[in-house]
C-alpha positions as CSV (number, residue, x, y, z in Angstrom):
1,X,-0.5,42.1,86.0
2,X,1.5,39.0,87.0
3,X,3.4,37.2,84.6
4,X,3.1,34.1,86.0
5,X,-0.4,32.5,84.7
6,X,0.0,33.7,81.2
7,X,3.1,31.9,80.7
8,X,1.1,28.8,82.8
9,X,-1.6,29.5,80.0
10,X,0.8,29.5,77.1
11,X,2.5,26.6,78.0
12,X,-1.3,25.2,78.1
13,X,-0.8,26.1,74.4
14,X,2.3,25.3,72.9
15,X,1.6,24.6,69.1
16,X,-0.3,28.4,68.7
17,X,1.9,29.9,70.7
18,X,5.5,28.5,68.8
19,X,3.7,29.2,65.7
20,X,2.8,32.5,65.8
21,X,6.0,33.3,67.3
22,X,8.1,31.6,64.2
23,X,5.3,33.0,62.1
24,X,6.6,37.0,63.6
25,X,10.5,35.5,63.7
26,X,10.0,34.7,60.2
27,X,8.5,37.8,59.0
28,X,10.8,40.3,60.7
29,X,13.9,38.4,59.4
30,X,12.4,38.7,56.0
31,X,11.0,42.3,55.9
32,X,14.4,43.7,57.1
33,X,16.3,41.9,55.0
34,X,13.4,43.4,52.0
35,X,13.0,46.6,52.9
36,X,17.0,47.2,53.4
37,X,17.4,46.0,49.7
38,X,14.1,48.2,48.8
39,X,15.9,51.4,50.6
40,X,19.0,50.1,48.5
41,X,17.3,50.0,45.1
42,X,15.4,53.7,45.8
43,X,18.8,55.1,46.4
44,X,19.7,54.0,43.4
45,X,17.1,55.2,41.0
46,X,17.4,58.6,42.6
47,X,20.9,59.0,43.0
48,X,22.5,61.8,39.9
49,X,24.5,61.4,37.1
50,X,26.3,64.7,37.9
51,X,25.3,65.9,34.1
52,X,22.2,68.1,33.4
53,X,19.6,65.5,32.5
54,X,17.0,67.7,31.1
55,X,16.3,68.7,27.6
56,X,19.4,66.3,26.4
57,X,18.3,63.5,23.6
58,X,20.8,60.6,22.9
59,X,20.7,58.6,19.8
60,X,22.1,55.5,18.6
61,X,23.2,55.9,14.9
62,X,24.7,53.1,12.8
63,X,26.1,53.9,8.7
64,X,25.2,51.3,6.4
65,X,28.5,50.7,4.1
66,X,32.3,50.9,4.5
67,X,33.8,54.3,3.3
68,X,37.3,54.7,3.5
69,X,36.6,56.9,6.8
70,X,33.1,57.7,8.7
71,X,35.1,60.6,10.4
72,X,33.9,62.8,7.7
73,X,30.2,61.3,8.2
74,X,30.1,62.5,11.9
75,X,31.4,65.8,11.5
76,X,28.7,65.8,8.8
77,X,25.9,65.0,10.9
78,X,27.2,67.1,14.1
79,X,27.2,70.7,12.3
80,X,23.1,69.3,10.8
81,X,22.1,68.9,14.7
82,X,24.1,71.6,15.9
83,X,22.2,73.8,13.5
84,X,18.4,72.4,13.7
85,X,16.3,74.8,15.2
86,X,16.1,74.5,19.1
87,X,19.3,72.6,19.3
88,X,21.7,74.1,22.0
89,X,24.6,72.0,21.1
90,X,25.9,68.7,20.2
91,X,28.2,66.0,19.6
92,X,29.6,62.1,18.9
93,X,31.0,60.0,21.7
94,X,31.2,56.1,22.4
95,X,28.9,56.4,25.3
96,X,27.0,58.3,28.2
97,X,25.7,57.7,31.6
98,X,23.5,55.1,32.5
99,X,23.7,54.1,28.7
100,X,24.7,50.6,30.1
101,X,27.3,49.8,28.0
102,X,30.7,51.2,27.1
103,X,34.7,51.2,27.7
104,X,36.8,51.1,30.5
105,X,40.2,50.6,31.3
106,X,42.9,51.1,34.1
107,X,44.9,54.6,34.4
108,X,48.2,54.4,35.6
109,X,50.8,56.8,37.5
110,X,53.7,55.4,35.7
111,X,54.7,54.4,32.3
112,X,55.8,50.9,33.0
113,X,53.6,49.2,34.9
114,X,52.5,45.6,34.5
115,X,48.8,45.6,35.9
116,X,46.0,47.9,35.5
117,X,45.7,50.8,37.9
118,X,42.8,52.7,38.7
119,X,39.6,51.7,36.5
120,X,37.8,54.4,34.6
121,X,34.9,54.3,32.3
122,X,36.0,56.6,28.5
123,X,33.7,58.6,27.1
124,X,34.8,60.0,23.9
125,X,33.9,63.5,22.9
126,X,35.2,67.1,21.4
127,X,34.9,70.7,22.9
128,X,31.3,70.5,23.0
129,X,31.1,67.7,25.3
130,X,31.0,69.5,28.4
131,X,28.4,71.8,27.4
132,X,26.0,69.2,26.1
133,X,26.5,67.3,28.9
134,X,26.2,70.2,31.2
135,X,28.5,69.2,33.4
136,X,30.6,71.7,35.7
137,X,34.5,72.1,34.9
138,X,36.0,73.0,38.4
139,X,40.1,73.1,37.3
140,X,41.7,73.7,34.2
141,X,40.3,73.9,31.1
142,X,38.1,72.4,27.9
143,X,39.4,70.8,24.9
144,X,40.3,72.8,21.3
145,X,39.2,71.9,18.5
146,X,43.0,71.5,17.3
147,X,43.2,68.7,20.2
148,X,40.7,66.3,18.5
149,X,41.8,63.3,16.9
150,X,39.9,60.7,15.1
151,X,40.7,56.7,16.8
152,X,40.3,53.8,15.7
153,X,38.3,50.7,17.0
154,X,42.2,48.4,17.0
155,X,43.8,51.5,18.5
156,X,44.7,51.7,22.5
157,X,43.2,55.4,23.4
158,X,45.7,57.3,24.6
159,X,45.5,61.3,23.8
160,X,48.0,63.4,24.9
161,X,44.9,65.4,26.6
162,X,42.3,64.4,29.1
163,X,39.4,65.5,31.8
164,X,38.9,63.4,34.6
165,X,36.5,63.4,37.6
166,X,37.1,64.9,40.7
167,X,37.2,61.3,42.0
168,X,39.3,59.8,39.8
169,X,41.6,62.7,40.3
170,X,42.3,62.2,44.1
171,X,42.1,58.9,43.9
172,X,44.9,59.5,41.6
173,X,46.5,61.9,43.4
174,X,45.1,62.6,47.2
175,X,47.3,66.0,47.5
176,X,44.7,67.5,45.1
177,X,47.0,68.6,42.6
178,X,45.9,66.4,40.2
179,X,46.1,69.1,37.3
180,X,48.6,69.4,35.0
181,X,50.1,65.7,35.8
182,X,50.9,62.9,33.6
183,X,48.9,59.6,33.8
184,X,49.1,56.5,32.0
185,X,46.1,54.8,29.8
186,X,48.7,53.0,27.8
187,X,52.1,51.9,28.2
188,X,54.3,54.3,27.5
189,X,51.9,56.9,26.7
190,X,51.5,59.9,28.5
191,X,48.0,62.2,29.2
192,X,47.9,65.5,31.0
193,X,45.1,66.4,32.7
194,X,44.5,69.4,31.5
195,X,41.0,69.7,33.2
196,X,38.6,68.8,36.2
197,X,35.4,68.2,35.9
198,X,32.4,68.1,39.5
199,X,30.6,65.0,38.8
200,X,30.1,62.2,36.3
201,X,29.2,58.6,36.6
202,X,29.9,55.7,34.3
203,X,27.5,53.9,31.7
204,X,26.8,51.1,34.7
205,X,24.5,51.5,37.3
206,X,26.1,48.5,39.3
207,X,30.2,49.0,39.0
208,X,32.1,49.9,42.3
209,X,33.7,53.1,40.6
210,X,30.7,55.0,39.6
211,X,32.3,58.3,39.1
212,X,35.9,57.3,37.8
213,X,35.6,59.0,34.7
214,X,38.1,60.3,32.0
215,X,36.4,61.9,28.8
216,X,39.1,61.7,25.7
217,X,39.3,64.6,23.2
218,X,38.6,61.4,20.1
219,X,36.1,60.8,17.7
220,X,35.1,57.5,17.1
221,X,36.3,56.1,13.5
222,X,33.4,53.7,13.4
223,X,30.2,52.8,11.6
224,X,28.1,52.9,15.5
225,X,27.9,56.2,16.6
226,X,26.2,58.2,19.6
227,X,25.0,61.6,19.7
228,X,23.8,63.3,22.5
229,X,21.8,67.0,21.8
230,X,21.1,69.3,24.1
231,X,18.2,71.4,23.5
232,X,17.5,74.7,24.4
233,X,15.0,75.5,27.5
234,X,11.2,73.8,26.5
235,X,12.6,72.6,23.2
236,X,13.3,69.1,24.0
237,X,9.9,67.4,22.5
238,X,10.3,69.0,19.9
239,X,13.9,68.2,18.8
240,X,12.9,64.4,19.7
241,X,10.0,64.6,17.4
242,X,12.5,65.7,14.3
243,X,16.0,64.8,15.1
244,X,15.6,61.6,13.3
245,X,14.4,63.4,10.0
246,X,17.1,65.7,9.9
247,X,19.8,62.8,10.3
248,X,18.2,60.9,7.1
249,X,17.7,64.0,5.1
250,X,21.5,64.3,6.1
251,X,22.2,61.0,4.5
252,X,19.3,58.3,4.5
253,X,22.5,55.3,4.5
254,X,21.9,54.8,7.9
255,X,20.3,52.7,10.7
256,X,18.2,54.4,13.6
257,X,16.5,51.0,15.8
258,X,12.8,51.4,16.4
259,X,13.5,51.2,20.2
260,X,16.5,53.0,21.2
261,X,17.7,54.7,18.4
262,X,16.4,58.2,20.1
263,X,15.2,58.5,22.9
264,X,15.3,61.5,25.5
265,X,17.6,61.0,28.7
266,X,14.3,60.2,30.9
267,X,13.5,57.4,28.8
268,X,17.8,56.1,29.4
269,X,17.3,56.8,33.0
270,X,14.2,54.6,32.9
271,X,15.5,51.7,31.0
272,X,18.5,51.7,33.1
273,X,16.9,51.2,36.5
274,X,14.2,49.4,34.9
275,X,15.3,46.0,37.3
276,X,15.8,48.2,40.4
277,X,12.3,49.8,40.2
278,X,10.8,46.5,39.8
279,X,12.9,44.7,42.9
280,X,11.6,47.3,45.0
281,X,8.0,47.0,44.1
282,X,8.4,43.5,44.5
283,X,10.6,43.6,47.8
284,X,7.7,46.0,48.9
285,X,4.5,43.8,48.0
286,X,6.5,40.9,49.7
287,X,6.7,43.2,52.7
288,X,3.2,44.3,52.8
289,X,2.1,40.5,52.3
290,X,3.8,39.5,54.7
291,X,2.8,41.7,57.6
292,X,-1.0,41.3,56.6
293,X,-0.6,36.9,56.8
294,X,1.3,38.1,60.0
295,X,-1.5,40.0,61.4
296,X,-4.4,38.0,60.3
297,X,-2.8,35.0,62.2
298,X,-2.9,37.2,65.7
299,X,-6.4,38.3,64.9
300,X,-7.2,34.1,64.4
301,X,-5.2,33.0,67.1
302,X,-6.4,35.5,69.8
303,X,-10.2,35.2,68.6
304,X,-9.9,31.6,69.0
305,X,-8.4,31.7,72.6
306,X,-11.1,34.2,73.1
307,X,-13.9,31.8,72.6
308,X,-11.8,28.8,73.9
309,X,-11.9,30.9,77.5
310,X,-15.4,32.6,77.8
311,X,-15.8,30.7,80.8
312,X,-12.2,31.5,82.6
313,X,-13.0,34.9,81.4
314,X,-16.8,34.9,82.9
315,X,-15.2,33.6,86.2
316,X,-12.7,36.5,86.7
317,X,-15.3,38.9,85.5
318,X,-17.4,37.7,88.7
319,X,-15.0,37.6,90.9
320,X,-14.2,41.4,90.4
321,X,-11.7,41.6,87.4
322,X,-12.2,44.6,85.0
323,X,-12.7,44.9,81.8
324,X,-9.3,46.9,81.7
325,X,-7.8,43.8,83.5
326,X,-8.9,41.3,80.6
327,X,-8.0,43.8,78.3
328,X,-4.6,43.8,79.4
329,X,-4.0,39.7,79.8
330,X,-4.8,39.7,76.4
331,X,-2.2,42.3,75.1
332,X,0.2,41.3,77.4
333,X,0.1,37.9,76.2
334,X,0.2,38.7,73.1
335,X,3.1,40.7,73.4
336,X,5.4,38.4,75.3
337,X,4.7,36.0,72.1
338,X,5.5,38.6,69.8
339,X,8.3,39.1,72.2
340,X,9.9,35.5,71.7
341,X,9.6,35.7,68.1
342,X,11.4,39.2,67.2
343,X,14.3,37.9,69.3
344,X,14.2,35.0,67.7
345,X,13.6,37.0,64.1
346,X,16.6,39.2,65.0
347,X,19.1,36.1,64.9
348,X,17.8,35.0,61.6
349,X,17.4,38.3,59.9
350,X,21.2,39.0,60.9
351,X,22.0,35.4,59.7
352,X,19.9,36.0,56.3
353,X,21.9,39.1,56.3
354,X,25.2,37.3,56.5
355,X,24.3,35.0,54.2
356,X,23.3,37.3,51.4
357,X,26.7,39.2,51.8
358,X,28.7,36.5,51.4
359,X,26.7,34.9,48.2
360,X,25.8,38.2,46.8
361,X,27.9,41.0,47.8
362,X,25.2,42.5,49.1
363,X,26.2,45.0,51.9
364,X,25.3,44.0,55.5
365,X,22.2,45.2,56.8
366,X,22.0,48.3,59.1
367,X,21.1,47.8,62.9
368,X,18.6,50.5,62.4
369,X,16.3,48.1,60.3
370,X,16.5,45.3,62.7
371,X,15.4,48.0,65.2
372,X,12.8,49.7,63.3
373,X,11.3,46.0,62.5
374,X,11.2,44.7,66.2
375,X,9.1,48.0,67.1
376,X,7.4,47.5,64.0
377,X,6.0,44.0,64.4
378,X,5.8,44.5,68.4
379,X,3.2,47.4,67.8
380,X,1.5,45.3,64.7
381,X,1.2,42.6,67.2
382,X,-0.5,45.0,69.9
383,X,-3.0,46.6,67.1
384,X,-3.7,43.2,65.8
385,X,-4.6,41.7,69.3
386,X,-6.3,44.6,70.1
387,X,-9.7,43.4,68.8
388,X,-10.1,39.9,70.3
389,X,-8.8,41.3,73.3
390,X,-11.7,44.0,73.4
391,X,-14.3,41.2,72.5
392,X,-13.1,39.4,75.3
393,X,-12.9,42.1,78.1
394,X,-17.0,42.8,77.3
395,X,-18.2,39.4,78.0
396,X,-20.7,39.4,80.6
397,X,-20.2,37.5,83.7
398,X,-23.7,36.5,84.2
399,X,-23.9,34.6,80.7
400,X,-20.1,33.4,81.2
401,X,-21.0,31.3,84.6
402,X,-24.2,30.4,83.9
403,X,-22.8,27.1,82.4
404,X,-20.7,26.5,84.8
């Protein structure tokens, strides 16, 4: 097949020919840009908190009125969960993963210095934290329940205690001998780490240090309170269903919201990525969209060519062309448009890519996409051309050139 009279035909052809090609430049700039940020979202949603996430419910508890101290309150309402029926264990802490909201602050490696260190989300919590949370401890040791101190809301925390992540910890100290040293939350105060924990990520699902942790052994002197209970294997519905009667019959001078005042830790994860899930549903209808206008406007353009040239095509056929021959014009044509526009789509999708780094801090999109997408819409192109091109290759040459 020479090359030669289908570019002489296209250039016959200009407006079809540039628009379909911007149409395919256009669609593979946007569909790798989409389906990068779609891959992006879905890793995500699935990526783990480094805690055991089943059978746990969290709830969001506030006291109505101002005791001298709600540190009695809590304990109160810890040893009532701890000993409902199917309850594993329990406790109070400030906040959890993926609850989307908490503290952080910066840890420091010495006692005097003027900026913030390292940052590190502070989840509060006693020596049943670890087994609630079902997290693994890989140095060191737990908290006692000698080492737990109430805090105050105006108070820096500080303990003299603390379990970090095995991030935070090399990052703190890369020589991996993280345990046992003194770091810095305040200035002036020290904190041992006294144990290690495998994995845990903050309360934000879009912070740069997702697994710089450091769980403090305080309780919380404050009216807002959150407990997390673990409940023992298959018990989880039914702790959900009562947890909130037992806390009342506890003391009814509290506040549980409608919403979010308990809720099991499926229901937090789905909250939290609520906005992700829904960008890639979108991201991926946008896609599909796309590739379908994309198509269609192939199928158009070919079918109309096809019935522009029933006469060129009758001619050929009589002078000894195959149907295999038509058949291939058509897709080769097709594909040298197609062609044109994924280099053309390669530019701008990088470009789109550049763009959205700079404005977004979005990272820069893979090579593999842009590779994956020029196959893509080179094969869609083929498939979508296929048809016209098959309509064409079985027109008869007798009722082509009897017009002529």
């Amino acid at each position: 097949m020479q090359i030669r009279p289908i570019l002489s035909a296209l250039r016959r052809h200009k407006a079809g020919t540039i628009l379909i090609a911007l149409q395919i430049a256009l669609t593979l700039a946007i569909v790798c840009n989409a389906l990068f940020i779609v891959h992006e979202r879905v890793e995500r949603v699935s990526r783990t908190t480094g805690m055991n996430e089943s059978d746990v419910v969290a709830i969001q508890n506030r006291y109505v009125g101002t005791p001298a101290s709600y540190v009695p309150l809590v304990k109160t309402d810890i040893q009532a969960l701890r000993a409902m029926p199917g309850v594993e264990d329990a406790y109070a802490t400030n906040a959890f993963p993926l609850r989307q909201g908490g503290w952080s602050t910066g840890v420091q490696l010495k006692p005097d210095g003027q900026k913030d260190g390292v940052q590190t989300a502070l989840y509060f919590g006693d020596e049943h934290a670890l087994k609630t949370l079902g997290v693994q401890l890989i140095a060191g040791r737990n908290f006692n329940a000698g080492e737990i101190t109430p805090f105050n809301r105006d108070d820096r925390p500080a303990p003299p205690q603390v379990i970090v992540t095995k991030k935070l910890a090399d990052k703190l100290f890369p020589n991996g001998d993280a345990l046992g040293k003194t770091v810095y939350y305040s200035k002036g105060r020290p904190s041992t780490i006294i144990g290690i924990v495998a994995r845990l990520t903050v309360p934000w699902t879009d912070v740069d240090f997702q697994e710089m942790v450091t769980i403090m052994p305080l309780t919380f002197n404050s009216s807002y309170q959150i407990f997390l209970v673990r409940a023992k294997p298959g018990q989880q519905d039914a702790v959900f269903r009562s947890v909130a009667k037992t806390l009342y019959d506890v003391n009814r001078m509290r506040v549980l919201p409608e919403k979010y005042g308990v809720r099991t830790f499926e229901m937090v994860r789905s909250r939290a990525y609520e906005k992700d899930r829904g960008m890639a549903i979108l991201m991926s209808v946008v896609c599909a969209v796309l590739l379908a206008i994309t198509a269609a406007g192939i199928v158009g353009l070919s079918s109309f060519w096809v019935g522009q040239r029933r006469k060129q095509i009758g001619v050929r056929r009589a002078l000894g062309a195959r149907r295999s021959d038509i058949l291939s014009y058509f897709m080769t044509e097709n594909f040298l448009i197609a062609l044109a526009g994924v280099v053309v789509g390669v530019v701008l999708a990088i470009g789109m890519s550049q763009w959205m780094f700079t404005h977004f801090e979005m990272q820069r999109l893979s090579f593999t996409y842009i590779l994956v997408g020029v196959v893509a819409l080179l094969a869609l192109g083929q498939a979508a051309v296929f048809a016209p091109a098959l309509k064409a290759s079985r027109v008869s040459p007798v009722e082509a050139t009897r017009s002529v």
